[in-house]
C-alpha positions as CSV (number, residue, x, y, z in Angstrom):
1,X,-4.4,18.8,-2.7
2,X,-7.9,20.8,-3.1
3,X,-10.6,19.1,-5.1
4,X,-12.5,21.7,-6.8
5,X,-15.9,21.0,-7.0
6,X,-19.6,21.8,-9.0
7,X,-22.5,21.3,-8.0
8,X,-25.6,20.7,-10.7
9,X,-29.1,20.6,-9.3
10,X,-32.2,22.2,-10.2
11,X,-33.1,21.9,-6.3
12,X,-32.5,25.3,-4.4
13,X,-32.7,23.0,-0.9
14,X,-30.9,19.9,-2.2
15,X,-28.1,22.3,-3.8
16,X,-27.9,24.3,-0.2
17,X,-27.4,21.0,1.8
18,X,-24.8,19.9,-0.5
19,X,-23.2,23.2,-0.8
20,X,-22.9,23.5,3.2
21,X,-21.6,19.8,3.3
22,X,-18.7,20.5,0.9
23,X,-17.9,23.7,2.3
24,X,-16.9,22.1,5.6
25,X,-14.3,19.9,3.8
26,X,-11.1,21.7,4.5
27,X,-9.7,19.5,1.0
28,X,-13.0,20.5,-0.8
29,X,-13.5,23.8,-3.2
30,X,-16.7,24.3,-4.3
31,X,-16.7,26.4,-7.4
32,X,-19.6,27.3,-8.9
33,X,-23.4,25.8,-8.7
34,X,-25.6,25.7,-11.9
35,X,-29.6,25.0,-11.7
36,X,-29.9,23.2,-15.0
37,X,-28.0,21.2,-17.6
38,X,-27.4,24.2,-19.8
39,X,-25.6,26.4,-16.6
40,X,-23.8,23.2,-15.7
41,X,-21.9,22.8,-19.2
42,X,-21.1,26.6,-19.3
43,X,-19.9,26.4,-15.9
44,X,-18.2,23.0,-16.1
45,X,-16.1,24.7,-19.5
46,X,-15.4,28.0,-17.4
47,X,-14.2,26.3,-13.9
48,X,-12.7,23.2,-15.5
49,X,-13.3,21.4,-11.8
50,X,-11.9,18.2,-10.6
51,X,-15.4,16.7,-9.9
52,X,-18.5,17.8,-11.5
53,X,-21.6,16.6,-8.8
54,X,-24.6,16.1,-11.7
55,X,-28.5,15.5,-10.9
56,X,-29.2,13.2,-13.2
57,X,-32.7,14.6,-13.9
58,X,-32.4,18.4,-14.2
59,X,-34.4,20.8,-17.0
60,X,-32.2,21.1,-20.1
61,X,-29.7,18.8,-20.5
62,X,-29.5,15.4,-18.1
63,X,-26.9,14.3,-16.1
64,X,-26.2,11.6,-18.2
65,X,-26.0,13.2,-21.2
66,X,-23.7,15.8,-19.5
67,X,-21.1,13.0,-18.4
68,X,-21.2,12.2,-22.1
69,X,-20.3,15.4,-23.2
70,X,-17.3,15.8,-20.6
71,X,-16.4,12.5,-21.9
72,X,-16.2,12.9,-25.5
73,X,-15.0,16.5,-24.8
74,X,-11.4,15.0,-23.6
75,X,-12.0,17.5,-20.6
76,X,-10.4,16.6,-17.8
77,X,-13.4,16.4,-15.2
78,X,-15.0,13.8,-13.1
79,X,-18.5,13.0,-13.9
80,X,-20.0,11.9,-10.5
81,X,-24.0,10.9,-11.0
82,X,-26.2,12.4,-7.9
83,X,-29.7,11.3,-7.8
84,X,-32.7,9.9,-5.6
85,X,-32.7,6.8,-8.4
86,X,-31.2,3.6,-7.2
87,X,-32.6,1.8,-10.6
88,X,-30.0,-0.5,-11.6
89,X,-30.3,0.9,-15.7
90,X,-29.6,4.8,-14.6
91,X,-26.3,3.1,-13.1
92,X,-25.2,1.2,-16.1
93,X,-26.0,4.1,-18.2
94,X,-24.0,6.7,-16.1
95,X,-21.0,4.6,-16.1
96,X,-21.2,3.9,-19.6
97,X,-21.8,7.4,-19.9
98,X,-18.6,8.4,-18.2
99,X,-19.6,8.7,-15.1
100,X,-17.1,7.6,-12.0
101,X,-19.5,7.7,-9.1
102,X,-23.0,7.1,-8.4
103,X,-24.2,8.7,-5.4
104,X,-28.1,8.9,-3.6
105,X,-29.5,12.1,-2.2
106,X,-29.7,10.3,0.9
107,X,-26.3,10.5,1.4
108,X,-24.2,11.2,5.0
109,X,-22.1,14.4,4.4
110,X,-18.9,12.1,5.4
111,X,-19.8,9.9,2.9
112,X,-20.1,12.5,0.2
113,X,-17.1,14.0,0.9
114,X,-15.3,10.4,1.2
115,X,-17.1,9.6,-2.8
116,X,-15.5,13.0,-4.0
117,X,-12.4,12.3,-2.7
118,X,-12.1,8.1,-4.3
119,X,-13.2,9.4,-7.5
120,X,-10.9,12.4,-7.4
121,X,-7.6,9.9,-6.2
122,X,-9.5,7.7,-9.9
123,X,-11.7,5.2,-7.7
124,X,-14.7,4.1,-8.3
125,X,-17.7,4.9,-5.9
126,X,-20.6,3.6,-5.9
127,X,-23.4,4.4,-3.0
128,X,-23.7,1.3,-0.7
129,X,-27.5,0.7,-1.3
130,X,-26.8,1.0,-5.3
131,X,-24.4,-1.3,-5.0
132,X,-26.1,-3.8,-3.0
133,X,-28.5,-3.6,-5.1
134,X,-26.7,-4.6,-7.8
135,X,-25.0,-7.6,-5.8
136,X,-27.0,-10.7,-7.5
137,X,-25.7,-14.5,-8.5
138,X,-25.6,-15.7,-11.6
139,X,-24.9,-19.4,-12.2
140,X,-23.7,-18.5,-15.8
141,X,-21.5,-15.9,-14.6
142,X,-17.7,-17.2,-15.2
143,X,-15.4,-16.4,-12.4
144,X,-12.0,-14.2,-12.1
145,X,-9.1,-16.1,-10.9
146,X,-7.5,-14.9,-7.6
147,X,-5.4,-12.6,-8.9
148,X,-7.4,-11.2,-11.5
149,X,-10.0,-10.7,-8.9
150,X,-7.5,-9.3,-6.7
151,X,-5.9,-6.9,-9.8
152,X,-9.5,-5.4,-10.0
153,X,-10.1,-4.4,-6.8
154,X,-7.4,-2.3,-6.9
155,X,-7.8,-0.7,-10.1
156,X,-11.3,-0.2,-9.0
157,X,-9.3,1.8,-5.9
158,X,-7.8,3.9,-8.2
159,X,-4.6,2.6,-8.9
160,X,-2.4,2.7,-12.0
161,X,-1.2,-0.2,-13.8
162,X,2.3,0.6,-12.3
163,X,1.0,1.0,-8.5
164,X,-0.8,-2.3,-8.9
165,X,2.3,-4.1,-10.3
166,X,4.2,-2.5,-7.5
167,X,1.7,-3.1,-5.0
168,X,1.3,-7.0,-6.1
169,X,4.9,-7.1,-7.3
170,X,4.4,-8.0,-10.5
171,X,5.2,-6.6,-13.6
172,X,3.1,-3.8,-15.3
173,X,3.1,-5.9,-18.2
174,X,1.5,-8.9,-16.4
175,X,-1.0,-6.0,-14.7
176,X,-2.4,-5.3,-18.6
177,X,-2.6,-9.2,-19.4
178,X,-4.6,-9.8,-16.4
179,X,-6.9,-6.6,-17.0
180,X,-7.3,-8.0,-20.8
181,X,-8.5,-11.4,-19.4
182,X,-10.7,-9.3,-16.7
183,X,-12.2,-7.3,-19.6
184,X,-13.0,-10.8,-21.8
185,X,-14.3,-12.8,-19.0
186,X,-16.9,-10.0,-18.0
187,X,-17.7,-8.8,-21.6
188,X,-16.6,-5.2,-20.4
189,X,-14.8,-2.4,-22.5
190,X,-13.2,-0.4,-19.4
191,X,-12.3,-0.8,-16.0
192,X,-15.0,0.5,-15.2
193,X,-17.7,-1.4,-16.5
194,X,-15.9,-4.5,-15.2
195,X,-16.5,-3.2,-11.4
196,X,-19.5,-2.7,-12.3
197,X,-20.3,-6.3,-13.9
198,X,-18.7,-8.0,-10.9
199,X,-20.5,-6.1,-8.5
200,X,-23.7,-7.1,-10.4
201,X,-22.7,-10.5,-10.0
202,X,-21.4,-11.2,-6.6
203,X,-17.8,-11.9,-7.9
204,X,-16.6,-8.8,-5.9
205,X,-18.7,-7.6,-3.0
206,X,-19.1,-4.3,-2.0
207,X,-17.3,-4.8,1.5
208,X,-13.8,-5.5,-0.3
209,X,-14.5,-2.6,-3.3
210,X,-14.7,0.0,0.0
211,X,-12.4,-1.7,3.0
């Protein structure tokens, strides 16, 4: 399967290291490169890509506020955050946002290409040094169980309710009753946001989100 691609960034150089990165991805389409918020929600409505690669500061309209958009839109597209900001509140608020990946400008160009293709498959990716960053203890933090631990980490890999049950067998039913606790322990409202809490917290390291 191609992943069609866009690229938002009001950096000429930045956009034409990207560009040639993608481009060498046999699986990756790039379709269309906008400079500013504005270009990118024209382009992102006329090329309906897979993943949408958005700066989070660009002139017009931010990157944030662009995965908003897509969100609420109902428009099947991938908000993936790509930034030089590792600060801890631009991640919350990109994946509360909509967002499914946060990735630094720093970057390798098989990691980028790795990123595009979790969120794509419905993963979560989040750069290593973001989330190390975001890896801290908290006494008053209450724990998953084993299995709802182990039920996250794969729907944080992308997979459905029925893959997981499959996977674990287990029925999908059980799946939803342990992603309800999962969501109630962390104080989370999506799947998302969970990863992202248990991250934060040390409950799920990094190395098992990624192995």
């Amino acid at each position: 399967m191609t992943i069609r691609v866009i690229l938002a960034d009001d950096h000429p150089l930045t956009r034409k290291g990207l560009k040639d990165y993608i481009e060498k991805e046999s699986d990756l389409d790039l379709v269309g490169e906008a400079s500013d918020g504005t270009g990118a929600w024209e382009l992102i409505g006329k090329e309906l890509p897979d993943v949408a690669l958005l700066d989070i500061r660009m002139p017009g309209e931010n990157g944030v506020s662009l995965a908003r958009r897509i969100r609420d839109s109902g428009l099947k597209v991938i908000p993936v955050m790509l930034t030089s900001f590792d600060s801890q509140q631009y991640v919350i608020a990109s994946l509360r946002a909509g967002a499914r990946g946060y990735i630094l400008k720093t970057v390798t160009p098989d990691e980028l290409s790795r990123a595009i293709r979790i969120v794509a498959k419905g993963g979560l990716y989040l750069d290593g040094e973001v989330a190390r960053s975001m890896e801290e203890s908290d006494s008053a933090f209450e724990s998953l169980s084993a299995r709802e631990r182990e039920v996250l980490l794969y729907a944080a890999r992308g997979l459905s309710s029925k893959e997981i049950a499959r996977d674990l067998i287990i029925s999908e039913r059980t799946v939803q009753t342990h992603l309800g606790s999962i969501y109630d322990k962390l104080g989370a409202r999506n799947k998302t946001e969970a990863m992202l809490l248990a991250l934060k917290y040390g409950v799920v390291a990094l190395e098992e989100l990624i192995e």
